[in-house]
GUTI-189243 format. One line per 2 residues: number of its first residue (from 0); for each residue x, y, z negated of C-alpha. Coordinates in Angstrom, 3 decimals, always signed. Each point is the difference from the previous one (the first is absolute). Layout:
NUM = X/Y/Z  ...
END
This chain:
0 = -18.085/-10.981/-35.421  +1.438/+3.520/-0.419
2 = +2.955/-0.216/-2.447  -0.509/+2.601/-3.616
4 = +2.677/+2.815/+2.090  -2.059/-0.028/+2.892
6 = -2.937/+0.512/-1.782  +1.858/+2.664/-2.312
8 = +0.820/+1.676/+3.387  -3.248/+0.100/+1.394
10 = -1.457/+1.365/-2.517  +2.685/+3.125/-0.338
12 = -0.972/+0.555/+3.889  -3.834/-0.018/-0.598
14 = +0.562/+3.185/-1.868  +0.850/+2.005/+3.085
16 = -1.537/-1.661/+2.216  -3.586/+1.078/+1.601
18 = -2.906/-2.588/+0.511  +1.122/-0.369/+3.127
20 = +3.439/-0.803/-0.748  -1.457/-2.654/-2.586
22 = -1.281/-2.327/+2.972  +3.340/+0.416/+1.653
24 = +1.759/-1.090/-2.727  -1.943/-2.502/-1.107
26 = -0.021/-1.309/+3.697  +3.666/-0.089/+0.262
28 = +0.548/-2.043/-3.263  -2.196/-2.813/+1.312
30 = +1.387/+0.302/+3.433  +3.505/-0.317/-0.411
32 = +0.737/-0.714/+4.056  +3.093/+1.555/+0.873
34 = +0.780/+1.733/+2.988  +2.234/-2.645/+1.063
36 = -2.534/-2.342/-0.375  -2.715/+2.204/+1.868
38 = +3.012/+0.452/+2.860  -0.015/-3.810/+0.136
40 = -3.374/-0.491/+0.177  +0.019/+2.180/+3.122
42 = +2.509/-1.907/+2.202  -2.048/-3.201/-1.236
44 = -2.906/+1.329/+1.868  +2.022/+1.795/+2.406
46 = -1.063/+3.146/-0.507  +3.688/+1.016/-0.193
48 = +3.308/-1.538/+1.454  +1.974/-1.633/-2.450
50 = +3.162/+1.893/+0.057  +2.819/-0.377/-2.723
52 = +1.202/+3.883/+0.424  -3.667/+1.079/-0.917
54 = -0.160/-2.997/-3.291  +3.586/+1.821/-1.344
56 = -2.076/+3.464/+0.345  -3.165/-1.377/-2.160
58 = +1.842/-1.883/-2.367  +1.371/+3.757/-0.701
60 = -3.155/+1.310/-0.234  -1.265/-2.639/-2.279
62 = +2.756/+0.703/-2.055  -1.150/+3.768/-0.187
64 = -3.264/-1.007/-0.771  +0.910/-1.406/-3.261
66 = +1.978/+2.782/-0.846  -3.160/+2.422/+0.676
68 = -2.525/-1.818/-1.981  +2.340/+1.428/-2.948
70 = +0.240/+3.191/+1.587  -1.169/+3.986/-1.295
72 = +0.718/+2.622/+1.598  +1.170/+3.178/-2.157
74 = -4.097/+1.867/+0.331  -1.404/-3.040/-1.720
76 = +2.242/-0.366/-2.475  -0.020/+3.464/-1.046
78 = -3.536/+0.343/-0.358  -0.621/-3.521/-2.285
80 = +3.172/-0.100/-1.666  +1.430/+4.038/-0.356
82 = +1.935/-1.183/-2.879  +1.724/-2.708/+2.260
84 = +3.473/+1.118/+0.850  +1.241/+0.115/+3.727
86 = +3.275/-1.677/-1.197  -2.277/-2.768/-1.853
88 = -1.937/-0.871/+3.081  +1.361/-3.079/+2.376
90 = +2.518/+1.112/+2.961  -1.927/+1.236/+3.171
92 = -1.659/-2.987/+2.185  +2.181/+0.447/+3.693
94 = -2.057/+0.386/+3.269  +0.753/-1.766/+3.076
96 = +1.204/+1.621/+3.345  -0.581/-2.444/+2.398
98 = +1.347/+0.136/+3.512  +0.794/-1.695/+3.178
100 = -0.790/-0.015/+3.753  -3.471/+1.035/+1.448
102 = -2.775/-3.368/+0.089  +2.095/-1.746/-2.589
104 = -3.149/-0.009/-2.503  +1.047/+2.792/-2.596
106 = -3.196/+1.729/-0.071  -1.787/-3.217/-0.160
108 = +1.773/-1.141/-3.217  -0.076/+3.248/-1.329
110 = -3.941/-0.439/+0.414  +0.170/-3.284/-1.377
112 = +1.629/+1.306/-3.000  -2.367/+2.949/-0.536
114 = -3.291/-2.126/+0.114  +0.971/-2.359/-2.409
116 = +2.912/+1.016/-2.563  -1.358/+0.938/-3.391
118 = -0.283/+3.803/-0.097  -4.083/+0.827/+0.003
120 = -1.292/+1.418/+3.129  -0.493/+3.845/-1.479
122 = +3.533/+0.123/-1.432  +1.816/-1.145/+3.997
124 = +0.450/+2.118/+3.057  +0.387/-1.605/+3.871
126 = +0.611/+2.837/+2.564  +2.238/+0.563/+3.058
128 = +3.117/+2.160/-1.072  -1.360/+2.953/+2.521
130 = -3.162/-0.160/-1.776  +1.337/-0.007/-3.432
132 = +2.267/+3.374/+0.820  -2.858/+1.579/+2.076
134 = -1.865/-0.207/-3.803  +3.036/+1.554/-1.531
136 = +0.129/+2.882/+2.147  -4.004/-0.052/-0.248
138 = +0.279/+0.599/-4.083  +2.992/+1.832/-0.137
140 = -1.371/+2.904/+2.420  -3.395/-0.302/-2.178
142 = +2.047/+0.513/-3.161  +1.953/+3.190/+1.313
144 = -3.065/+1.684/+0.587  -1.507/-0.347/-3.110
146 = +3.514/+0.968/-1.741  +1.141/+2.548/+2.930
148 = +0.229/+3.112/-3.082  +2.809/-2.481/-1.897
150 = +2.961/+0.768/+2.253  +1.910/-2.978/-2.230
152 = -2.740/-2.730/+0.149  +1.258/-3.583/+1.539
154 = -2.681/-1.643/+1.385  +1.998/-3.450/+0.231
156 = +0.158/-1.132/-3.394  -3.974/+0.744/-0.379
158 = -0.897/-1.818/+3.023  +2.127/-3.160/-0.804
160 = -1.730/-0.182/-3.037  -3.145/-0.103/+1.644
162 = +1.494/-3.044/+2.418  +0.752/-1.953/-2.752
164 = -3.313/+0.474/-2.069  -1.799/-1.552/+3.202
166 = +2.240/-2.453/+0.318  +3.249/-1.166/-1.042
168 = +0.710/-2.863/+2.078  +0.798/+1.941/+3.474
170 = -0.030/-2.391/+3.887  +1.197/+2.312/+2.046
172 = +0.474/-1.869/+3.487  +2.207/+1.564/+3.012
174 = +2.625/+1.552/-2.640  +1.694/+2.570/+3.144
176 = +0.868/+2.996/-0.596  +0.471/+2.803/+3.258
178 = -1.436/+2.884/-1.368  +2.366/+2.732/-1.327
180 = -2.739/+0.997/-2.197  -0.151/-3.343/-1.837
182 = +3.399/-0.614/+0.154  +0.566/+3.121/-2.474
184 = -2.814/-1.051/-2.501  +0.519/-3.860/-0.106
186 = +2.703/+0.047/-2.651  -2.470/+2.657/-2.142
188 = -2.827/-1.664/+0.212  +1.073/-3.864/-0.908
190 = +1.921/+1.469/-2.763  -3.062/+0.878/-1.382
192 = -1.530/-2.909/+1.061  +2.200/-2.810/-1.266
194 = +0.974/+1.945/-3.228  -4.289/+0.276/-0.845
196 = +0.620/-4.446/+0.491  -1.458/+0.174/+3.833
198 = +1.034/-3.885/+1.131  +0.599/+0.160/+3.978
200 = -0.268/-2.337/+3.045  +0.852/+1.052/+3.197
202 = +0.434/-1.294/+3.368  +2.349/+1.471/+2.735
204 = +1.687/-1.089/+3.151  +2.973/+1.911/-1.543
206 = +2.492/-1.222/-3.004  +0.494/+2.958/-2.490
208 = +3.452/+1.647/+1.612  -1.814/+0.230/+3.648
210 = -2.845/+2.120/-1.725  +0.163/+3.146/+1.911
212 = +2.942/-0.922/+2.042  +1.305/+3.278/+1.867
214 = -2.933/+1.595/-1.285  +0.309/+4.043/-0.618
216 = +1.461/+1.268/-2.899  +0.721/-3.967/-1.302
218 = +2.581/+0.900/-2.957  -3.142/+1.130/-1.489
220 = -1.655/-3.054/+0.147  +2.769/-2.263/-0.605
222 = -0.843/+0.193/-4.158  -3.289/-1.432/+0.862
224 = +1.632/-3.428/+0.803  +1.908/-0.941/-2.959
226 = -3.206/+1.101/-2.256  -1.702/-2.268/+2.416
228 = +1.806/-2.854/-1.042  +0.350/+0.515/-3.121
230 = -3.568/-0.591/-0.610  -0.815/-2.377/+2.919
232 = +1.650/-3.637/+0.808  +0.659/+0.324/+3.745
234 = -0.361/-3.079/+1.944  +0.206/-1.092/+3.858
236 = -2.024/-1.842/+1.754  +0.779/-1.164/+3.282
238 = -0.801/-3.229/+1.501  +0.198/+1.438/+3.816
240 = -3.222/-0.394/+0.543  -2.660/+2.212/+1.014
242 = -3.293/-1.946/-0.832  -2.021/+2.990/+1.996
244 = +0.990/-1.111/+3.158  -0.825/-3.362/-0.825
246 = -3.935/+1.103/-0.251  -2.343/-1.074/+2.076
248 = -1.147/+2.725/+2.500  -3.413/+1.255/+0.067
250 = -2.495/-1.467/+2.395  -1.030/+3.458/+0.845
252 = +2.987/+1.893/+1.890  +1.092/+3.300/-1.948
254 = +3.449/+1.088/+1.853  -0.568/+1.178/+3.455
256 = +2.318/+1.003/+2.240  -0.833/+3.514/+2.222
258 = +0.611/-1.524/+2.921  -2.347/-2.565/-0.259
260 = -3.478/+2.194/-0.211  +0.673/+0.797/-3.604
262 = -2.049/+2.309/-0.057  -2.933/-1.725/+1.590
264 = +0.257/-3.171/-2.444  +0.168/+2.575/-2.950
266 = -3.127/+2.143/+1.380  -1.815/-3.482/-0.288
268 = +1.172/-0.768/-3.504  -1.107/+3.398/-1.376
270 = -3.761/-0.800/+1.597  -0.022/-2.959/-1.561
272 = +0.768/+0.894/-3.580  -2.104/+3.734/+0.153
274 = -2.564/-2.141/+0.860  +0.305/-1.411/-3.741
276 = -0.091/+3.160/-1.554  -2.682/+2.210/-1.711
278 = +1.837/+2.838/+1.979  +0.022/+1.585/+3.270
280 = +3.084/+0.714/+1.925  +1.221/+3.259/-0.802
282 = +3.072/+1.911/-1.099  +0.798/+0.143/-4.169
284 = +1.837/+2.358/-1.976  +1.773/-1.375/-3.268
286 = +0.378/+2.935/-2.989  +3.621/-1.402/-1.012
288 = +2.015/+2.701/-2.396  -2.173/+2.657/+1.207
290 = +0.766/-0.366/+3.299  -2.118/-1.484/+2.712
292 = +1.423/-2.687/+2.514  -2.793/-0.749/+2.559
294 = -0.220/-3.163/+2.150  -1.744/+0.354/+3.621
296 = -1.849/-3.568/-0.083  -1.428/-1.574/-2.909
298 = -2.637/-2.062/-1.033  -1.015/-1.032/-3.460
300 = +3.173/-1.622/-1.429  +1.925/-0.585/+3.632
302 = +2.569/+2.535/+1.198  +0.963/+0.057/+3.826
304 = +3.287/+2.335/-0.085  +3.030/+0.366/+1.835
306 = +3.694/-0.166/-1.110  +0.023/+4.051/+0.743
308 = -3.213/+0.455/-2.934  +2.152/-2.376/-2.255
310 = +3.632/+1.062/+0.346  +0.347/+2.740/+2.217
312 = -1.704/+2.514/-2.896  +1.209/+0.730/-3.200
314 = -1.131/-3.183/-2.288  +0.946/-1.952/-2.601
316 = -0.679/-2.775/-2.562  -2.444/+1.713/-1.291
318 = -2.274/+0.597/+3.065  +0.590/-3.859/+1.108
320 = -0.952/-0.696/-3.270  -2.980/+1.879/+0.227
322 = -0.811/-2.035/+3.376  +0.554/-2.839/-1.548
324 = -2.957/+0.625/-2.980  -2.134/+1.380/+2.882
326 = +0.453/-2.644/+3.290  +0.526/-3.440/+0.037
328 = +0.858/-0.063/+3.355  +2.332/+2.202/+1.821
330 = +0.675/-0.007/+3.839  +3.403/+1.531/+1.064
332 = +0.296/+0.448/+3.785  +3.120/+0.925/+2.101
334 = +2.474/-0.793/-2.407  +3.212/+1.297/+1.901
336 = +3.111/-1.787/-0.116  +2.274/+1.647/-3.181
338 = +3.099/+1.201/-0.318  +2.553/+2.001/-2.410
340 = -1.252/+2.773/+2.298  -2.845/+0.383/-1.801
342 = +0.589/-0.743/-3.493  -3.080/+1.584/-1.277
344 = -1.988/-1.620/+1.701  +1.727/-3.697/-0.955
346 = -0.153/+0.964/-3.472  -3.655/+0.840/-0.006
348 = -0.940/-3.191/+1.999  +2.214/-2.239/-2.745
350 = -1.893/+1.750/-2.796  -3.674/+0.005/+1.882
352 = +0.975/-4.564/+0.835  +1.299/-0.013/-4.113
354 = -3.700/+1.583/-1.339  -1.932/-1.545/+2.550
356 = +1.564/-3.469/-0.818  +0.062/+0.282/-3.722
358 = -4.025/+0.676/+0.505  -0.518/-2.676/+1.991
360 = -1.511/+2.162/+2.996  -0.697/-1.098/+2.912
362 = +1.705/+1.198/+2.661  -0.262/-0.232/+4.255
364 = +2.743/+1.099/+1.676  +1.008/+1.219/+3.927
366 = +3.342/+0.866/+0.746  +3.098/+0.317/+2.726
368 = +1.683/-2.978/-0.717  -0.297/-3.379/-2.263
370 = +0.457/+0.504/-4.049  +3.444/-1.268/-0.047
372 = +0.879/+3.048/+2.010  -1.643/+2.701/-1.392
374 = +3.459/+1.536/-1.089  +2.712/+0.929/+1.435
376 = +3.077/-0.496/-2.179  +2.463/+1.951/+2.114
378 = +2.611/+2.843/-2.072  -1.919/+3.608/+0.427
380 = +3.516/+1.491/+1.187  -0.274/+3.718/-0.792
382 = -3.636/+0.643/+0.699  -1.135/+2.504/-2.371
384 = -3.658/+0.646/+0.116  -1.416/+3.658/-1.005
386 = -1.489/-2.044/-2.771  +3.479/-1.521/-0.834
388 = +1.071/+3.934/+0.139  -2.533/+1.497/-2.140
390 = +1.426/-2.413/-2.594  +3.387/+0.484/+0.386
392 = -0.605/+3.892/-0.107  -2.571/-0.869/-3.423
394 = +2.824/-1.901/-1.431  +3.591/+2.215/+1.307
396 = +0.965/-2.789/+2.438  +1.885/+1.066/+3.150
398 = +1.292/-1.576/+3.128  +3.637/+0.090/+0.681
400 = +1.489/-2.036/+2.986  -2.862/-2.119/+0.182
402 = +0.405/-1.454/-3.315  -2.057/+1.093/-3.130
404 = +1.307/+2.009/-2.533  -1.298/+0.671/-3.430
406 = +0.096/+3.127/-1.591  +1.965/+0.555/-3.558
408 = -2.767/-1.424/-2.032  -0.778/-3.340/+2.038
410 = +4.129/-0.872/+0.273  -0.048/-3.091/-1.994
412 = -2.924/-1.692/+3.379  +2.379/+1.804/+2.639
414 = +0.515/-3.703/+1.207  -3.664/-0.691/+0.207
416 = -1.766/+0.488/+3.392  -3.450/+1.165/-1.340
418 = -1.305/-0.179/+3.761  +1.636/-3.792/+0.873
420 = -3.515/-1.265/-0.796  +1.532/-3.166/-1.700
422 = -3.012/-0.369/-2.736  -2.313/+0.080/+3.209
424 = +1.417/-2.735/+1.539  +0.121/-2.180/-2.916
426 = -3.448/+0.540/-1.218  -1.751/-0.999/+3.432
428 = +1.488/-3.034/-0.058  -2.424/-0.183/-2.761
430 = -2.695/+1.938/+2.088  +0.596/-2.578/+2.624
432 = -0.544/-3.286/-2.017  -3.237/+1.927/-1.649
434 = -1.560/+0.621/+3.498  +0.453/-3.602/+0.728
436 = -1.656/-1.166/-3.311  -2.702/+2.521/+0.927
438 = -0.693/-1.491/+2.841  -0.934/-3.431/-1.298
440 = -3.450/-1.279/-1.125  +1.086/-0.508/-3.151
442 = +0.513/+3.357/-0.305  -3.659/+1.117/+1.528
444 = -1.411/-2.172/-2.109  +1.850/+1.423/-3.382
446 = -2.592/+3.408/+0.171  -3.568/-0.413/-0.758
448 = -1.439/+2.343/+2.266  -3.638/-0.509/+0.187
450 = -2.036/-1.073/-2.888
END
């Protein structure tokens, strides 16, 4: 029986709510499962390993819940209750930042959490952190040219009220930040975001202080992190384990090795699936930003590329994105081995593994050497590419006795290396334990393809 305040409560909700929001509702007050009990009910049929590290993590998040079903943001109050006060409403619900070692199940019960904690489905937000910035970027550039006569106009405040009027309970997963770019605008942007009653969870293989760690210009950034906590409960989870290597592998071999007629097995793979497509084989040029990036050999929804197409040109997020939406299969041949030598290409390969992975692509794969030593982890020692250069001239860096100095304006990072490639090497040990997931059947089998 629902008790005379629940009841009261309800009804106070049903007046903002849409008719769609009335069956969630209604669904959640006869279905009052928790997530700890849904988490249970998982390692009871073994769908998940019962592990006491990821129980401390959902009880959290079960906690949050509750706090949630309670929650506003600042938009919806506004517009029912204008005469409402900020300083009457109830303290701002914290977020959670969530993070630990790579396989240890964040994104999982991060997942868990979104599909079944009490926010309707229209007011909640799931998306990969490179994603959710690419969007940023997207509407702020949109925004500028539509205001580019009002020399004073901020487009940050605008578009972070947009955010939030989609949705105000934000899943951002793979919180890592190594673009200068976002490193600037973070501390902007959540402002906005958290002050408009934006609740967060995020996932990273990073506590709060690493964010960024010897990253260009980081006195700048370092603001973000106290905000960040402030408005987020950070919590660690690390049981050691990385459940992706404990997958089962696929029955159909994905990883080849170049030695080994790589080419020849992946020639016979590409047959095979063309031959399931309403396509011929023929090269495809994607429109991405106005610019076109064209692929050789295509065939429907199947991509057969090399690692030069994917990371020796200039992309990013947003064309693997793109590629993502477009293929559900992508073969990369003559993947070389990588080093701090060629940083740009490392950091395009971690961000095309990150998109492909968080859209469950499928992915074949020929390359110099096994997964496990696809980087090289050795120091660069004072080898300064003419990319590396154009920077340092963009940015009034100089060389002097083989160390890197900063001009006046970039004194307080003199003792950061911007070149030592440190956030490389940490993020493909993520890379690493995603190509191994990605090579499971359970991970084929997680994309739909043909219908």
């Amino acid at each position: 029986m629902l008790t005379i305040l629940t009841i009261k409560r309800f009804t106070l909700r049903l007046n903002s709510l849409s008719i769609t929001s009335y069956d969630h509702m209604i669904s959640r007050l006869l279905n009052s499962q928790t997530l700890c009990s849904i988490y249970a009910s998982h390692v009871k049929t073994r769908v998940l390993r019962e592990d006491s590290h990821q129980q401390q993590v959902v009880t959290r998040l079960d906690q949050l819940n509750g706090q949630l079903n309670e929650h506003k943001p600042q938009s919806v109050v506004s517009r029912l209750w204008p005469f409402w006060s900020t300083n009457d409403r109830k303290s701002q619900v914290k977020g959670l930042y969530l993070y630990g070692s790579v396989g240890c199940g964040k994104t999982m019960l991060m997942d868990l959490f979104f599909e079944n904690c009490c926010v309707s489905h229209q007011h909640k937000r799931r998306v990969h952190f490179h994603s959710f910035m690419i969007d940023f970027h997207t509407r702020v550039h949109r925004l500028k040219s539509e205001h580019r006569s009002e020399r004073a106009f901020n487009p940050i405040a605008s578009v972070a009220q947009s955010i939030c009027d989609e949705s105000w309970l934000l899943c951002l997963d793979e919180f890592q930040v190594t673009d200068i770019g976002d490193a600037m605008i973070l501390k902007l942007l959540f402002e906005q975001l958290f002050s408009k009653g934006i609740v967060m969870i995020a996932t990273s293989n990073r506590q709060p202080e690493d964010l960024y760690k010897n990253g260009l210009q980081r006195s700048n950034f370092l603001p973000f992190i106290p905000l960040l906590k402030q408005n987020c409960n950070v919590l660690s989870l690390d049981s050691g384990i990385d459940y992706r290597q404990r997958s089962l592998p696929s029955q159909q071999q994905t990883y080849f090795l170049t030695e080994e007629n790589a080419d020849k097995q992946l020639d016979r793979l590409f047959k095979m699936m063309a031959n399931r497509e309403n396509d011929t084989i023929r090269p495809k040029t994607l429109t991405i930003k106005e610019r076109n990036v064209t692929f050789a050999n295509t065939c429907g929804r199947v991509v057969d590329s090399t690692f030069a197409e994917l990371c020796d040109r200039p992309l990013g997020a947003i064309d693997y994105l793109t590629m993502s939406q477009l293929f559900h299969t992508v073969i990369i041949r003559n993947i070389p081995q990588m080093s701090l030598l060629n940083k740009t290409q490392c950091r395009r390969f971690i961000t095309m593994i990150d998109t492909f992975y968080d859209n469950r692509v499928r992915v074949l794969f020929s390359a110099e050497v096994p997964s496990n030593q696809l980087f090289l982890t050795n120091k660069l020692q004072d080898h300064i590419n003419d990319d590396n250069r154009k920077l340092m001239d963009d940015l009034g860096i100089k060389l002097d006795s083989g160390k890197t100095v900063f001009s006046h304006h970039l004194q307080n990072d003199s003792n950061a290396n911007i070149f030592s490639g440190e956030e490389e090497v940490f993020a493909f040990e993520r890379t690493i334990s995603r190509i191994t997931e990605m090579l499971t059947k359970d991970y084929w089998n997680s994309r739909q393809i043909y219908t």
